[in-house]
C-alpha positions as CSV (number, residue, x, y, z in Angstrom):
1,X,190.3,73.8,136.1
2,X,192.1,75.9,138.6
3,X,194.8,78.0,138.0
4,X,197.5,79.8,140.0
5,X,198.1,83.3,140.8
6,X,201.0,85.0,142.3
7,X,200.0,87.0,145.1
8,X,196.6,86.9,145.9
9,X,194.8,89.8,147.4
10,X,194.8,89.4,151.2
11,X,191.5,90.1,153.2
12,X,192.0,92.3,155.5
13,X,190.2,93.4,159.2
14,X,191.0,95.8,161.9
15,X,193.3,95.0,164.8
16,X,191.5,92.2,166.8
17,X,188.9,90.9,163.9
18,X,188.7,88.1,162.0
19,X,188.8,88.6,158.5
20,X,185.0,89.5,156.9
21,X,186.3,87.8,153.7
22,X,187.4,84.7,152.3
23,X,187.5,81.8,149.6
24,X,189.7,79.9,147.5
25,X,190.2,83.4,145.8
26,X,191.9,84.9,148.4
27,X,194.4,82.0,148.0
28,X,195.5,82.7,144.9
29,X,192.8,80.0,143.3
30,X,190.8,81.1,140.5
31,X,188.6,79.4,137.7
32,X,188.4,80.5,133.9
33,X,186.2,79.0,131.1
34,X,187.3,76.5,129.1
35,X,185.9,75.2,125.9
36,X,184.3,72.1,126.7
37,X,183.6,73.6,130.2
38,X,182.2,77.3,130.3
39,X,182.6,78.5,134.0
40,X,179.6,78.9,136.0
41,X,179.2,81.8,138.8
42,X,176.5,80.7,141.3
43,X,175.8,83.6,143.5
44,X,174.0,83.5,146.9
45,X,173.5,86.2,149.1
46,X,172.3,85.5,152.7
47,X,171.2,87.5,155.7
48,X,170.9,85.6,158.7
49,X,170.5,82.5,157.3
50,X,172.7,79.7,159.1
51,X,170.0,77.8,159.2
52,X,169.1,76.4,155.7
53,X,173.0,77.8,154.0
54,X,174.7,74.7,154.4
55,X,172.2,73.0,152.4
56,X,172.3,75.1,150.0
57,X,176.3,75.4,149.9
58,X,176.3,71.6,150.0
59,X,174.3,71.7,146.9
60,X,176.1,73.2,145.1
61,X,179.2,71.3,146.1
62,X,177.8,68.1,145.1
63,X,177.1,69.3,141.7
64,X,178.9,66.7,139.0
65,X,179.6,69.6,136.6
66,X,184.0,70.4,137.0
67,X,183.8,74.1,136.6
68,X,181.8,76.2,138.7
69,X,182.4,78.6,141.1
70,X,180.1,79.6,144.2
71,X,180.3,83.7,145.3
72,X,178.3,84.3,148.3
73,X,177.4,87.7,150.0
74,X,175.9,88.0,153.5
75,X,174.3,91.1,154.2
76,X,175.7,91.4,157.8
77,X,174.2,88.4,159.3
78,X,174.6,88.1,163.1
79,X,173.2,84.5,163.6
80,X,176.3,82.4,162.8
81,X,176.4,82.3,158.8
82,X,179.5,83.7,158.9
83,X,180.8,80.9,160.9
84,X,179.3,78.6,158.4
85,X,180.8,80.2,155.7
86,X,184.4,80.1,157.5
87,X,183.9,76.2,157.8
88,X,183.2,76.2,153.7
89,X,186.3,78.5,153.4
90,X,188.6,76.6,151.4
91,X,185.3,75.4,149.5
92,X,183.9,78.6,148.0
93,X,185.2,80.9,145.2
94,X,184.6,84.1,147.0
95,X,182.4,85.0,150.0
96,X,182.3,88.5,152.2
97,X,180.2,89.8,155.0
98,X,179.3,93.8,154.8
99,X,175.8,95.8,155.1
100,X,174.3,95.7,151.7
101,X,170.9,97.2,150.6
102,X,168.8,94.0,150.3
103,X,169.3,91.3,147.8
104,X,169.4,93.1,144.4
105,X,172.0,95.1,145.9
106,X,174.1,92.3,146.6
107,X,173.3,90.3,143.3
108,X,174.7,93.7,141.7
109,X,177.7,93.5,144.0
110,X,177.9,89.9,142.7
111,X,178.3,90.6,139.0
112,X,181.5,92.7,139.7
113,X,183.4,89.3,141.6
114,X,181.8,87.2,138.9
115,X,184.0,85.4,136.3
116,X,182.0,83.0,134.8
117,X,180.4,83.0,131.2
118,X,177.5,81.6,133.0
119,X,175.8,83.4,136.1
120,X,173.0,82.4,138.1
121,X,171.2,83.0,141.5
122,X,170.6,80.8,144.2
123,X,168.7,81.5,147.2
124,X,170.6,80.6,150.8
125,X,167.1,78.8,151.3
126,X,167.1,77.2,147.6
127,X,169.3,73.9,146.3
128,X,170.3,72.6,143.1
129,X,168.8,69.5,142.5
130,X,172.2,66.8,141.5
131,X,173.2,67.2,138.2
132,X,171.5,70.5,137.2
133,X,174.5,72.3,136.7
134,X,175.7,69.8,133.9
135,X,172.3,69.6,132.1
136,X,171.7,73.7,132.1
137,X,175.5,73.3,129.9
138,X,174.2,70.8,127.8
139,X,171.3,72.6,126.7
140,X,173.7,75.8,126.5
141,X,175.7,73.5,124.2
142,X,172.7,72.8,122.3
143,X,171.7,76.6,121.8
144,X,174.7,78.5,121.2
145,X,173.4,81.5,120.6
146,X,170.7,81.5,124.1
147,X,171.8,84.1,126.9
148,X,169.0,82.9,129.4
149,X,168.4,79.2,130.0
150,X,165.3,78.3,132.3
151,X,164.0,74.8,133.5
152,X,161.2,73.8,135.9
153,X,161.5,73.9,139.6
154,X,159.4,72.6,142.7
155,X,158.2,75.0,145.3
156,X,157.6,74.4,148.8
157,X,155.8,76.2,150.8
158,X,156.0,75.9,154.7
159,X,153.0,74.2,155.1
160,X,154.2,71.4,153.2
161,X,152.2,71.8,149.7
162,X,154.3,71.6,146.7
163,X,154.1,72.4,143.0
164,X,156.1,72.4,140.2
165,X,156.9,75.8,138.5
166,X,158.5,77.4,135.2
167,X,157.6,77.7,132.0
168,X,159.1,78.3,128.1
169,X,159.7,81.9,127.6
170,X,157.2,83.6,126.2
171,X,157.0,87.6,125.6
172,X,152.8,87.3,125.6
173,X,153.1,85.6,129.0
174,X,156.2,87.4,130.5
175,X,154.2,90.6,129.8
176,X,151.3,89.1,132.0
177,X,153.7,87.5,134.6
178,X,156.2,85.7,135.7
179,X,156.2,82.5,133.7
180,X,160.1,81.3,134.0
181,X,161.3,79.9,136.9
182,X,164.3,82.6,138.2
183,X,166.1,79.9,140.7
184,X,169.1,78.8,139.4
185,X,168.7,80.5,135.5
186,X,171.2,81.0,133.7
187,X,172.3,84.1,132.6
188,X,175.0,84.8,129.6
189,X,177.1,87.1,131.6
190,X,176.8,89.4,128.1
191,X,173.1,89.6,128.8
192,X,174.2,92.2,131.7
193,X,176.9,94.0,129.9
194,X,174.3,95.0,127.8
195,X,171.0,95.5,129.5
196,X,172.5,96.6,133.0
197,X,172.2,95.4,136.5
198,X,169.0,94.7,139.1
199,X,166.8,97.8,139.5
200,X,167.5,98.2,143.5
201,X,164.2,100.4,143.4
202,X,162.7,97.6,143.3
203,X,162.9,95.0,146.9
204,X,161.1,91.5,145.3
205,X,160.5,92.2,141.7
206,X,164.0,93.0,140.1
207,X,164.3,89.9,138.5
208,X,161.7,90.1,137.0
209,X,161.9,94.0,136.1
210,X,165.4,92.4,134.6
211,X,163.6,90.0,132.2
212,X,161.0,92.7,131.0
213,X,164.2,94.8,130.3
214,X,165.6,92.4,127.7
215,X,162.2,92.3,125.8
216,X,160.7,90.1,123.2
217,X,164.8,90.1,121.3
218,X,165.9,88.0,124.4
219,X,167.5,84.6,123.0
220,X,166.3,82.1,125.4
221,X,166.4,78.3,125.6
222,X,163.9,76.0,127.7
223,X,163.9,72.5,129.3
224,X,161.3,70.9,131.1
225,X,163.8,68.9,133.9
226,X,163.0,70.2,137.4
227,X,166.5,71.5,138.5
228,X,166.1,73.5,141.9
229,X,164.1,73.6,144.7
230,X,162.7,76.8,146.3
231,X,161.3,77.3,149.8
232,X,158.3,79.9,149.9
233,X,156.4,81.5,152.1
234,X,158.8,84.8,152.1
235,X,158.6,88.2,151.1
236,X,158.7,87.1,147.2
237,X,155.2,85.3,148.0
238,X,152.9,88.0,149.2
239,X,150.8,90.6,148.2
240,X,153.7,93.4,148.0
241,X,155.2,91.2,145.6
242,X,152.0,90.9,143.1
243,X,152.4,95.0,143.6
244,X,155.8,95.5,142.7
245,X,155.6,93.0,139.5
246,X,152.8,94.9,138.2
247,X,154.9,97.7,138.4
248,X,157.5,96.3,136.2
249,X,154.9,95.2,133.7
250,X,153.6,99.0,133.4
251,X,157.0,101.0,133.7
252,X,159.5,98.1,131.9
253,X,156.9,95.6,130.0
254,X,154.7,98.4,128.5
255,X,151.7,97.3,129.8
256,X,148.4,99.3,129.7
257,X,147.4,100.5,133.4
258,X,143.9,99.6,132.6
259,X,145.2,95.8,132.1
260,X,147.8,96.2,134.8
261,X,145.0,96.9,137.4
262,X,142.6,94.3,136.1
263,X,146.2,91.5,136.7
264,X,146.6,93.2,140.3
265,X,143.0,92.4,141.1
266,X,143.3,89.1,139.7
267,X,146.8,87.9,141.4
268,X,145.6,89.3,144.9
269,X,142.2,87.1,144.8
270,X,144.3,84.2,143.5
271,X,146.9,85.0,146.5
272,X,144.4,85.3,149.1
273,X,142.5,81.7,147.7
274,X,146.0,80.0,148.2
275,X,147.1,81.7,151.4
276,X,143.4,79.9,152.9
277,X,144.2,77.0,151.2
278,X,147.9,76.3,152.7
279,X,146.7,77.9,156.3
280,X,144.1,74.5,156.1
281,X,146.9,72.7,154.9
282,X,149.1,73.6,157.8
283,X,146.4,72.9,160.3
284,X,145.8,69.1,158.8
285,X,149.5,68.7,159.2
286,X,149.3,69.3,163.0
């Protein structure tokens, strides 16, 4: 699958620095699509997160699908990721270290390095489940004309509860919420060259504002296999987050404010009931 390139961009750093930059790229080792194996972009970005990426990088590796390549983008971290991401050097596609403006910011980054026909996100908290990668391009195979595949995935929250997640899409639903399942998608690389990149006004919600930008036209395939696992109890699971998505439904989705404020109302009393309920959770568990 891998192909050679005369000279290879060289990362560079100033006088005394490692380089902030790195990957099989850099060596003059790249991927292209083939046509019984479309190349897959998985992008991570990461902020401090030594802790979980190698789980996350590992899950990817161990993936049984020949032709994907893994972009990652840390934010600046200060904890050791970058270390981690040295180790995985001559393992990963592409990776860099620089400030960014959050994670949209970086995803948009992303889709500039990206090669692949197919381009999903990955948490540096989240992991492929084994074998995702190669059933996401059989059911791509089986819909030729899809540009956003979605499956189930489980979510974990920290006090241990777990529930399974993702739905078919559905313009009724996507209107009301978030029915798909982001982790791990698939998005026809297309699918931006047309509609654009992340909204970075928005901090938790741009996925979701993304969605609501295709509209009701967008050709999307289901399948009900769990693929991913997602670690909660972050910034995307609060209250700000029920805010910003209803934002999206007004501004992108159309939606009335009238119904837009009777769904905040809703989602915050259905937050607060589950944020009691995994608090008692977390206290059995001690």
């Amino acid at each position: 699958m891998a192909i050679t390139v005369a000279n290879p961009q060289e990362p560079t750093a100033q006088a005394g620095q490692l380089p902030l930059c790195g990957g099989r790229r850099l060596k003059g080792i790249l991927q292209k699509s083939t046509p019984e194996f479309p190349l897959v972009t998985v992008v991570t970005a990461v902020f401090n997160g030594q802790k979980d990426l190698v789980k996350c990088l590992d899950s990817v590796l161990r993936q049984d699908y020949p032709n994907i390549e893994h972009i990652v983008l840390d934010g600046g971290s200060s904890d050791g990721t970058i270390d981690v991401l040295r180790e995985y050097d001559d393992r990963i596609a592409f990776w860099k270290s620089e400030p960014d403006k959050g994670v949209y910011d970086a995803w948009n980054k992303s889709l500039t390095e990206a090669c692949g026909e197919w381009i999903c996100f990955l948490g540096a908290d989240d992991e492929f489940l084994p074998g995702a990668v190669s059933a996401y391009m059989a059911l791509a195979a089986r819909n030729p004309d899809a540009e956003f595949l979605s499956s189930r995935m489980t979510w974990i929250h920290p006090s241990g509860y777990e529930r399974r997640y993702g739905e078919p899409w559905s313009w009724r639903r996507l209107s009301r919420y978030m029915c798909m399942a982001h982790i791990g998608s698939m998005h026809r690389k297309r699918l931006f060259e047309r509609n654009g990149q992340f909204d970075t006004s928005y901090r938790i919600a741009a996925d979701y504002e993304f969605l609501l930008r295709a509209g009701a036209g967008l050709r999307s395939a289901f399948m009900p296999t769990v693929t991913a696992v997602m670690r909660g109890g972050g910034i995307s699971d609060s209250g700000a987050a029920l805010h910003e998505a209803n934002r999206a439904k007004h501004e992108t989705g159309g939606r009335s404010k009238v119904r837009v404020l009777l769904d905040l109302h809703a989602g915050l009393i259905t937050y607060r009931i589950r944020s009691f309920a995994y608090g008692i959770m977390g206290g059995l568990k001690k």
